[in-house]
NUFI-229325 format. One record per atom (N, C-alpha, C, CB): residue in three letters; atom name; x negated, y negated, z negated. Coordinates in Angstrom, 2 decimals. Glycine has a CB too. Layout:
% residues N
@milum=ALA; romi=CA; u=X; v=Y; w=Z
...
//
This chain:
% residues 77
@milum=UNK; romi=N; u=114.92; v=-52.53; w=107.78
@milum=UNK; romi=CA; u=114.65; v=-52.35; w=106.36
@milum=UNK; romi=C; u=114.16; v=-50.94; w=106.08
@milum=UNK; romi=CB; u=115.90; v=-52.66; w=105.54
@milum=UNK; romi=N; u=114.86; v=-50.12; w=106.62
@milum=UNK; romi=CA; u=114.18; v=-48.40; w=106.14
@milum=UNK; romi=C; u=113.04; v=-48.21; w=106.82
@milum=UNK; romi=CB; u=115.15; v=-46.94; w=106.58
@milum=UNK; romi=N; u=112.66; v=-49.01; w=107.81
@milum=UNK; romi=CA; u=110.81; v=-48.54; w=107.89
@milum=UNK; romi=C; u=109.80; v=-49.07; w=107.06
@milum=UNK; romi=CB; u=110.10; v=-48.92; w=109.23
@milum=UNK; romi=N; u=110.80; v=-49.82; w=106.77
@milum=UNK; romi=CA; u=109.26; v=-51.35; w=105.80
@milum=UNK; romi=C; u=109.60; v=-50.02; w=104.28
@milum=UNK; romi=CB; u=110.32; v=-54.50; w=105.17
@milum=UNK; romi=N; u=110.53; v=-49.32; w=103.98
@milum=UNK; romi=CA; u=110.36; v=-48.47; w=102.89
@milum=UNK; romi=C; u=109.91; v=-47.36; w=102.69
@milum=UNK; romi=CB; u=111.11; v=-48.31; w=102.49
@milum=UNK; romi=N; u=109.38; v=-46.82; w=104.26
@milum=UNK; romi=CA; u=109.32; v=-45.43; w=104.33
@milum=UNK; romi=C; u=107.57; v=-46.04; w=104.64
@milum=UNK; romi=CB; u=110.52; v=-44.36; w=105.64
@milum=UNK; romi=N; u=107.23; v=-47.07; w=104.81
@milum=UNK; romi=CA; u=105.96; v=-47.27; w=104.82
@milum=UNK; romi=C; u=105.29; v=-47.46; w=103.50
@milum=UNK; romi=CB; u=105.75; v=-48.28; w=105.60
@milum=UNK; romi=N; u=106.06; v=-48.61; w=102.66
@milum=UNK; romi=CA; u=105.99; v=-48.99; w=101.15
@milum=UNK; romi=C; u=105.80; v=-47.66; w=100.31
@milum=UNK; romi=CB; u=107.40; v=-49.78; w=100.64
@milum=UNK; romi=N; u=106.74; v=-46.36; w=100.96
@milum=UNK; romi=CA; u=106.84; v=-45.09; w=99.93
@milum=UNK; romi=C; u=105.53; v=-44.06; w=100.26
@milum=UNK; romi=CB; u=108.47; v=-44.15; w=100.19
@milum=UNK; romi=N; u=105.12; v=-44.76; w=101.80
@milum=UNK; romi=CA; u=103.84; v=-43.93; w=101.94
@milum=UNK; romi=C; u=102.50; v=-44.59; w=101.32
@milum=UNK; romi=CB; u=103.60; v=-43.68; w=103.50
@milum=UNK; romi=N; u=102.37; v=-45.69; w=101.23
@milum=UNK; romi=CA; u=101.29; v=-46.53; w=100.57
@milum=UNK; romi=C; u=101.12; v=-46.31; w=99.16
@milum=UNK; romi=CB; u=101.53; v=-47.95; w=100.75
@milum=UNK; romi=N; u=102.44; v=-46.43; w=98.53
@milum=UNK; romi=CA; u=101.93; v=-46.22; w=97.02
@milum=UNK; romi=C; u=102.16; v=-44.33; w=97.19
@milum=UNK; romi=CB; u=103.19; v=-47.28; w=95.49
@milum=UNK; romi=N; u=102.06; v=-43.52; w=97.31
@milum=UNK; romi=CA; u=102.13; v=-42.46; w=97.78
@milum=UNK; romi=C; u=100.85; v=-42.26; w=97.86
@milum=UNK; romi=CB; u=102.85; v=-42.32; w=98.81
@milum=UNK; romi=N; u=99.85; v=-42.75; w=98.88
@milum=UNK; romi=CA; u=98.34; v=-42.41; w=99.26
@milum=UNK; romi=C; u=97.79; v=-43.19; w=98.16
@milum=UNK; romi=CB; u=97.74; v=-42.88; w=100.85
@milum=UNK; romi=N; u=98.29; v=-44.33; w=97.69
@milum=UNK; romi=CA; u=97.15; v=-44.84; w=96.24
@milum=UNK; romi=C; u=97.57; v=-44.14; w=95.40
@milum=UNK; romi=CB; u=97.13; v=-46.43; w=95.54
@milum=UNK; romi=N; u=98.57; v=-43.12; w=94.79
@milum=UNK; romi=CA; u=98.54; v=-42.69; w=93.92
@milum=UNK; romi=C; u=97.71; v=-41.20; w=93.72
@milum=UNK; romi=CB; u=99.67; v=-42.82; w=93.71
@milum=UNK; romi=N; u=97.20; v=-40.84; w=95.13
@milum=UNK; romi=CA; u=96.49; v=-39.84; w=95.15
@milum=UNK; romi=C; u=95.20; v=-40.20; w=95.36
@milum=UNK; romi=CB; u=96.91; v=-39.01; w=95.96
@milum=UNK; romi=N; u=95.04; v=-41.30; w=95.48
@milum=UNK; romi=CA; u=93.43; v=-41.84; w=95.68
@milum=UNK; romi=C; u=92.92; v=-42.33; w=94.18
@milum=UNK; romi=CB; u=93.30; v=-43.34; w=96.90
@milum=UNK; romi=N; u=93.86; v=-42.68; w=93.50
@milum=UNK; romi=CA; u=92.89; v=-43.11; w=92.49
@milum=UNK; romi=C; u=93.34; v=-42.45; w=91.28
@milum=UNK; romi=CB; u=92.79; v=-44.67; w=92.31
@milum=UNK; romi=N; u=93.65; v=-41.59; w=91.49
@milum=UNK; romi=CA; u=93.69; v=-40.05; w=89.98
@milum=UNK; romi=C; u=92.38; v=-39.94; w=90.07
@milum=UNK; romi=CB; u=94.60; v=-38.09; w=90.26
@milum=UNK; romi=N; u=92.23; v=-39.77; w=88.35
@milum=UNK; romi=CA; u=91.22; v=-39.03; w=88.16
@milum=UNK; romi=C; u=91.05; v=-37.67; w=88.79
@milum=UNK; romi=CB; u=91.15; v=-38.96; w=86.98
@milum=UNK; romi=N; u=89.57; v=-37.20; w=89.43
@milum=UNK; romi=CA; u=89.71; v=-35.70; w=89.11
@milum=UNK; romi=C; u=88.89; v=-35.31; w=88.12
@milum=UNK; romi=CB; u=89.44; v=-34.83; w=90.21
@milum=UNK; romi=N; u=88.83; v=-33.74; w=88.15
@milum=UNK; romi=CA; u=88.71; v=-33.15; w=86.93
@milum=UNK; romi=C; u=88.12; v=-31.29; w=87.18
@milum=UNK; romi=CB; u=90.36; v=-33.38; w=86.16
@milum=UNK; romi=N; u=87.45; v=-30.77; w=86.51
@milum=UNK; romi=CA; u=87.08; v=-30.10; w=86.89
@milum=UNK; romi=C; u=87.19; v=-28.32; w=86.42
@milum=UNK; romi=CB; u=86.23; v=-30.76; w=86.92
@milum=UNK; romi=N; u=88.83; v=-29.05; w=86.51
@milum=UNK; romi=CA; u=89.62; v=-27.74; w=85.92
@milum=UNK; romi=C; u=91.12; v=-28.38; w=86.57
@milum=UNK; romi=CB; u=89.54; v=-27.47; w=83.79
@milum=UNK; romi=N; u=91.10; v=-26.88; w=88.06
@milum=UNK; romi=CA; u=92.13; v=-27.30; w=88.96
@milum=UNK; romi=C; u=93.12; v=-26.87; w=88.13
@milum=UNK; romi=CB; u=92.16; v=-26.76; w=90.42
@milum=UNK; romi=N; u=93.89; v=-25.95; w=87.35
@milum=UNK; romi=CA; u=94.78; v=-26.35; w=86.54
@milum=UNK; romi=C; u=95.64; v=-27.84; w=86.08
@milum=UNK; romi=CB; u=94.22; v=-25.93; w=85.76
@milum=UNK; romi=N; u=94.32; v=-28.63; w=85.71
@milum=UNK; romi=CA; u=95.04; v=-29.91; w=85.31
@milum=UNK; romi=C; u=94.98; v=-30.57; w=86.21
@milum=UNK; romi=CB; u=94.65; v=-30.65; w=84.27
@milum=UNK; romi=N; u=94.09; v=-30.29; w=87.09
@milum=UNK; romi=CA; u=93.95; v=-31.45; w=88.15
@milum=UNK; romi=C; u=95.12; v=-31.71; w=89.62
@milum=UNK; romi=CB; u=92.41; v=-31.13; w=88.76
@milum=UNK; romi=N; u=95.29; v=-30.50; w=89.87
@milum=UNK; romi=CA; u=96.20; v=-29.68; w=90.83
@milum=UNK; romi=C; u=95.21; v=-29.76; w=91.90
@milum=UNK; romi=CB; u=97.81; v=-30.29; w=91.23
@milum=UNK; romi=N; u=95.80; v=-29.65; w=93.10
@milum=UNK; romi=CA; u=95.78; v=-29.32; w=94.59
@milum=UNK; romi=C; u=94.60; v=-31.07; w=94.60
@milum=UNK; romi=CB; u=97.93; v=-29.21; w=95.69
@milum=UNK; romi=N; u=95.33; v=-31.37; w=94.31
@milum=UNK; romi=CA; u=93.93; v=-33.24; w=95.24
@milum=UNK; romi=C; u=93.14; v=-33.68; w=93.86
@milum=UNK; romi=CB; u=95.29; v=-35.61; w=96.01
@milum=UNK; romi=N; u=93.91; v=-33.58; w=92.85
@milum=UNK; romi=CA; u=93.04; v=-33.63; w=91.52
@milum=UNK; romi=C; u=91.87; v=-33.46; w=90.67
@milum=UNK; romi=CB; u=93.35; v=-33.28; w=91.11
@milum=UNK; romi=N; u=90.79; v=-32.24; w=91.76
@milum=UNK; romi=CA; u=90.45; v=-31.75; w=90.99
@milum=UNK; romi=C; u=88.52; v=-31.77; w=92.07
@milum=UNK; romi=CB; u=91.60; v=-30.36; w=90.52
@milum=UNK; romi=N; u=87.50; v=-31.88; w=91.55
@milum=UNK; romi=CA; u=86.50; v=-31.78; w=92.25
@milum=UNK; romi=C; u=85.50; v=-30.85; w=91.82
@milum=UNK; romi=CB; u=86.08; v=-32.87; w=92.40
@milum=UNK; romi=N; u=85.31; v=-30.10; w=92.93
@milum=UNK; romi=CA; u=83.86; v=-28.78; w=92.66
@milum=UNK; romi=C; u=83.27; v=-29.01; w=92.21
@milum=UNK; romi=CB; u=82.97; v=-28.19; w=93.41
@milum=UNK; romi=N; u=82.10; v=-30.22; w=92.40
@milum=UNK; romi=CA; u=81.09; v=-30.23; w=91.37
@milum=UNK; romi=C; u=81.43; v=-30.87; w=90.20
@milum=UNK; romi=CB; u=79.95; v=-30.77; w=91.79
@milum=UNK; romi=N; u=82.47; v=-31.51; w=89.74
@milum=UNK; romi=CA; u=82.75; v=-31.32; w=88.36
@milum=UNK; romi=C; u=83.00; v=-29.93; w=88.15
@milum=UNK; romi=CB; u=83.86; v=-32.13; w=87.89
@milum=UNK; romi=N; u=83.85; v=-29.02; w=88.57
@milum=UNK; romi=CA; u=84.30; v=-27.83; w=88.02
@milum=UNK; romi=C; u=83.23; v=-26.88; w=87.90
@milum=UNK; romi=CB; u=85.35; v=-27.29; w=88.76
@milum=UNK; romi=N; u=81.82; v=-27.32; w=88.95
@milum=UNK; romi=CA; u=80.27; v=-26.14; w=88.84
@milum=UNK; romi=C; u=79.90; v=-27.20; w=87.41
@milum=UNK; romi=CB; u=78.56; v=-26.16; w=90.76
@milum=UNK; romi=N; u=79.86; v=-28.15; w=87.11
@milum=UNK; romi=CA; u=79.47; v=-28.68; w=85.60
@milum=UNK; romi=C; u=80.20; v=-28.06; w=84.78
@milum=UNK; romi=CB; u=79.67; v=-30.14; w=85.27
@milum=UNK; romi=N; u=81.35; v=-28.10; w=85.11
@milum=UNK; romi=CA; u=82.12; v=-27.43; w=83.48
@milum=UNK; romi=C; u=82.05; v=-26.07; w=83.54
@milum=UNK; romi=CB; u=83.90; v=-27.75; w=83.16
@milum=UNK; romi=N; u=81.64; v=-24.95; w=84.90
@milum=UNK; romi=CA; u=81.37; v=-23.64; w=84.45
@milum=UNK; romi=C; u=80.06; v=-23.68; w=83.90
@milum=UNK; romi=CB; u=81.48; v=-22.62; w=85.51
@milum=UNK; romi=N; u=78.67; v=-24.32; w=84.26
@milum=UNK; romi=CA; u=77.89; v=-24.66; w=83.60
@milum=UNK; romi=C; u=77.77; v=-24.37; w=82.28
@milum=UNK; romi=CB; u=77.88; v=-25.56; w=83.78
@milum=UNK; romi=N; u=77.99; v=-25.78; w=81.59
@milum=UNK; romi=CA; u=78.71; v=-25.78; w=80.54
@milum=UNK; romi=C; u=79.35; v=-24.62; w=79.48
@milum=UNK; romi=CB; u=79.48; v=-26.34; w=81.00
@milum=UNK; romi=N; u=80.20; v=-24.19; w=79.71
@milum=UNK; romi=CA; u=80.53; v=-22.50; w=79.14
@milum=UNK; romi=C; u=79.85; v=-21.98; w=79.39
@milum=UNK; romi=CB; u=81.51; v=-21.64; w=79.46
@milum=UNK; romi=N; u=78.68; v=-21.57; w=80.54
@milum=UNK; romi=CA; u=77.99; v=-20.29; w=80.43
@milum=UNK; romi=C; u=76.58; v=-20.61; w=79.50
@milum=UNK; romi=CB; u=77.65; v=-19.69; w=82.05
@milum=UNK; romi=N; u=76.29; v=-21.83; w=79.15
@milum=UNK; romi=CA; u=75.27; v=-22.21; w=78.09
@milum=UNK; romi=C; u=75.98; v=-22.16; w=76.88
@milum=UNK; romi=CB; u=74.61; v=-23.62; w=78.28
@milum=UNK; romi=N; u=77.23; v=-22.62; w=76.68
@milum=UNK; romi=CA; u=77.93; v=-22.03; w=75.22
@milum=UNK; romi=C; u=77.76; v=-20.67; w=75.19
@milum=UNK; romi=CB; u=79.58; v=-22.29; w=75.03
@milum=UNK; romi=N; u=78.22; v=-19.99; w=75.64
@milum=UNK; romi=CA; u=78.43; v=-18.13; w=75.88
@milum=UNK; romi=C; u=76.88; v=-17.93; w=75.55
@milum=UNK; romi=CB; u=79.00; v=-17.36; w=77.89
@milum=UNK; romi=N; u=75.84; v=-18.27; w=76.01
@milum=UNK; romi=CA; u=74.49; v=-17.76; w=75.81
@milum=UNK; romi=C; u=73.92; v=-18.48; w=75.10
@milum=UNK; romi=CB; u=73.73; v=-17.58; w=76.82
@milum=UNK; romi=N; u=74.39; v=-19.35; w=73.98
@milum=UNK; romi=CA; u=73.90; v=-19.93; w=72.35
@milum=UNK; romi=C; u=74.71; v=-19.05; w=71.70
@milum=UNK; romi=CB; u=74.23; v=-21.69; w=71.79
@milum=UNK; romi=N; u=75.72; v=-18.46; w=71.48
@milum=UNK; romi=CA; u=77.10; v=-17.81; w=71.07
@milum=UNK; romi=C; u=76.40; v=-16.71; w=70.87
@milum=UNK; romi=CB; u=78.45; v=-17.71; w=72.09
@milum=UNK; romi=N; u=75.75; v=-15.78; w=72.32
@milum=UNK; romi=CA; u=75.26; v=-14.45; w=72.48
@milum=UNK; romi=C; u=74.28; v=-14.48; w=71.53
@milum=UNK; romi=CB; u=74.77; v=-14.04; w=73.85
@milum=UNK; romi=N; u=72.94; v=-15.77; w=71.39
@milum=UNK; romi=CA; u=71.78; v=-15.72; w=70.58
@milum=UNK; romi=C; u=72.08; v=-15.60; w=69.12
@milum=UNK; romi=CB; u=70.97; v=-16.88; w=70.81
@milum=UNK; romi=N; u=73.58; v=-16.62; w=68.98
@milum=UNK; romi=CA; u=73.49; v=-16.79; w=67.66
@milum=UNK; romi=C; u=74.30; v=-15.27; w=66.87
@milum=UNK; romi=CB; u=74.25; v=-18.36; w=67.34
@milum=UNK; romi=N; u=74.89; v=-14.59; w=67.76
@milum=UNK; romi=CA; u=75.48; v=-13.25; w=67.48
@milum=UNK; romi=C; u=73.93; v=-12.70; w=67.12
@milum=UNK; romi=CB; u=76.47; v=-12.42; w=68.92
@milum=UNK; romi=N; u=73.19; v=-12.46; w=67.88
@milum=UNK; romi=CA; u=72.17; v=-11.48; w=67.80
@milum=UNK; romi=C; u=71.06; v=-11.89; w=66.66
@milum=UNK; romi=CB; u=71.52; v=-11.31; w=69.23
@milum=UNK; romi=N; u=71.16; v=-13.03; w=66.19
@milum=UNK; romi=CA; u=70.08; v=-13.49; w=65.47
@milum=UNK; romi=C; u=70.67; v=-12.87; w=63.94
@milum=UNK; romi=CB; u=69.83; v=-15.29; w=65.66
@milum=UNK; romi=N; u=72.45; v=-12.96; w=64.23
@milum=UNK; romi=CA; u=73.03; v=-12.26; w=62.68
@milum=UNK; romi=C; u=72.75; v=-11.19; w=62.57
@milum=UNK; romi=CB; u=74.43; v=-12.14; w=62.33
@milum=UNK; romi=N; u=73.05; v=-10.34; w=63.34
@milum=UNK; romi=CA; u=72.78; v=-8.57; w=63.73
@milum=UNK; romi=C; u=71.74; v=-8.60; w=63.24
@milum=UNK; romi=CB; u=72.70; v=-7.86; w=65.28
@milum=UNK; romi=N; u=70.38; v=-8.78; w=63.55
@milum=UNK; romi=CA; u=69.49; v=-8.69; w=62.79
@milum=UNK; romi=C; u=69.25; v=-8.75; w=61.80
@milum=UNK; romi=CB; u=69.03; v=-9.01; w=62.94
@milum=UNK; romi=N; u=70.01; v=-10.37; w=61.07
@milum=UNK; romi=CA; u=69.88; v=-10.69; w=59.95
@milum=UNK; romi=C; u=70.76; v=-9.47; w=59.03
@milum=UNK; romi=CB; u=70.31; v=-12.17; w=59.90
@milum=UNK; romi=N; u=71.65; v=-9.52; w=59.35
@milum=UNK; romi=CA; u=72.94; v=-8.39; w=58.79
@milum=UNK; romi=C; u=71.82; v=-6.92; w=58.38
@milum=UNK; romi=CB; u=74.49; v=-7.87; w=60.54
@milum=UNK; romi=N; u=71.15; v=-6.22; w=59.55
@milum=UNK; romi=CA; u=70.19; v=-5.11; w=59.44
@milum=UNK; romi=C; u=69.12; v=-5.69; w=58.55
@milum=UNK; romi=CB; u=69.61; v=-4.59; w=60.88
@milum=UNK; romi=N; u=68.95; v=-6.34; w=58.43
@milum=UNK; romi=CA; u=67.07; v=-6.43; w=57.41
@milum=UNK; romi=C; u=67.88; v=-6.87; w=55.84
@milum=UNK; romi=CB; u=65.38; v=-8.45; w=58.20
@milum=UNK; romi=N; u=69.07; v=-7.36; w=56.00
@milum=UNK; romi=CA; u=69.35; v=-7.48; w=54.39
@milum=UNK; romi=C; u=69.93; v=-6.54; w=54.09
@milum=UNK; romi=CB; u=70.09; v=-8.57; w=53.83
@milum=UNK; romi=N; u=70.90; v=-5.39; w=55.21
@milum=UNK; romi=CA; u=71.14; v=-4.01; w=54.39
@milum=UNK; romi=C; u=69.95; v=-3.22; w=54.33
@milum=UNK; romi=CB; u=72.24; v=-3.06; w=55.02
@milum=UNK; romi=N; u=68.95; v=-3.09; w=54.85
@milum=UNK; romi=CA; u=67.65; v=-2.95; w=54.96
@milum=UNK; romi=C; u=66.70; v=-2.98; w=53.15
@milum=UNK; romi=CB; u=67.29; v=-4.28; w=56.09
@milum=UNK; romi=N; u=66.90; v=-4.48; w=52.93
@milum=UNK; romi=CA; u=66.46; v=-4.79; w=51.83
@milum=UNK; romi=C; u=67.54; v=-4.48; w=50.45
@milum=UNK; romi=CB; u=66.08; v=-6.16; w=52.08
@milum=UNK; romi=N; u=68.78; v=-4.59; w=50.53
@milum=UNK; romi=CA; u=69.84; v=-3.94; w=49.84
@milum=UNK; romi=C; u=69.31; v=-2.34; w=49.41
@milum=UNK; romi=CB; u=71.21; v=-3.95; w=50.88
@milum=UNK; romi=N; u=69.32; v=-1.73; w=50.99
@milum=UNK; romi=CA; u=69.05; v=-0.46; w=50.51
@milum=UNK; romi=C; u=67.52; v=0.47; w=49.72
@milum=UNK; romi=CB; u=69.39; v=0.05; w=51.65
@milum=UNK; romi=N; u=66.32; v=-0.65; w=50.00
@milum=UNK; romi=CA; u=65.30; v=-0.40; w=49.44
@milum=UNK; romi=C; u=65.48; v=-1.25; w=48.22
@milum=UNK; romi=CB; u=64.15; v=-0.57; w=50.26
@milum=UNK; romi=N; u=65.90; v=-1.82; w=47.59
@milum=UNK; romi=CA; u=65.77; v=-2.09; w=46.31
@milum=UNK; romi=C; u=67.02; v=-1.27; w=45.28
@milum=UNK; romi=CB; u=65.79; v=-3.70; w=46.27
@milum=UNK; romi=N; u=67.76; v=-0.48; w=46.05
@milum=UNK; romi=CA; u=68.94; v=0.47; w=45.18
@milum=UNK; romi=C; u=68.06; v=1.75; w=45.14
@milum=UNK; romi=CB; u=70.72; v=0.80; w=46.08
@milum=UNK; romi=N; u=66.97; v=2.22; w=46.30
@milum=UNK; romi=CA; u=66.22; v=3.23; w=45.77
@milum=UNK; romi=C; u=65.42; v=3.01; w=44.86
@milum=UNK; romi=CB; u=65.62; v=3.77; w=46.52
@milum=UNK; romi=N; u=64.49; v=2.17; w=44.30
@milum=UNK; romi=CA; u=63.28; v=1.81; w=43.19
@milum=UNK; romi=C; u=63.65; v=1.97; w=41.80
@milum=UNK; romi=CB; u=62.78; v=0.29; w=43.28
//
């Protein structure tokens, strides 16, 4: 009887690591959880947020300068 359980405890044991999702953030995923090229997609991913983020920072800056810009030429006239 204790081999037919220590086999039973290894089977569902290996299916429970075979059919997890992975994920591409080893954090959630752990140690077998987790797969590289999902995790090169999801750094991906953030570094195209970060550089719409950077554009849309810089497009204000500008905007911010040409309306104190225009603020300040219409307080001189």
């Amino acid at each position: 009887m204790r081999p037919y359980f220590f086999l039973l405890t290894l089977a569902a044991g290996s299916m429970q690591l075979t059919s997890c999702e992975t994920t591409g953030d080893p954090s959630q995923g752990g140690l077998f959880g987790w797969s590289q090229s999902k995790a090169d997609v999801r750094i991906q991913e953030r570094q195209n947020t970060l550089s719409s983020l950077d554009d849309e920072r810089e497009y204000n800056r500008r905007r911010k300068n040409n309306l104190q810009a225009e603020r300040d030429r219409l307080k001189n006239q």
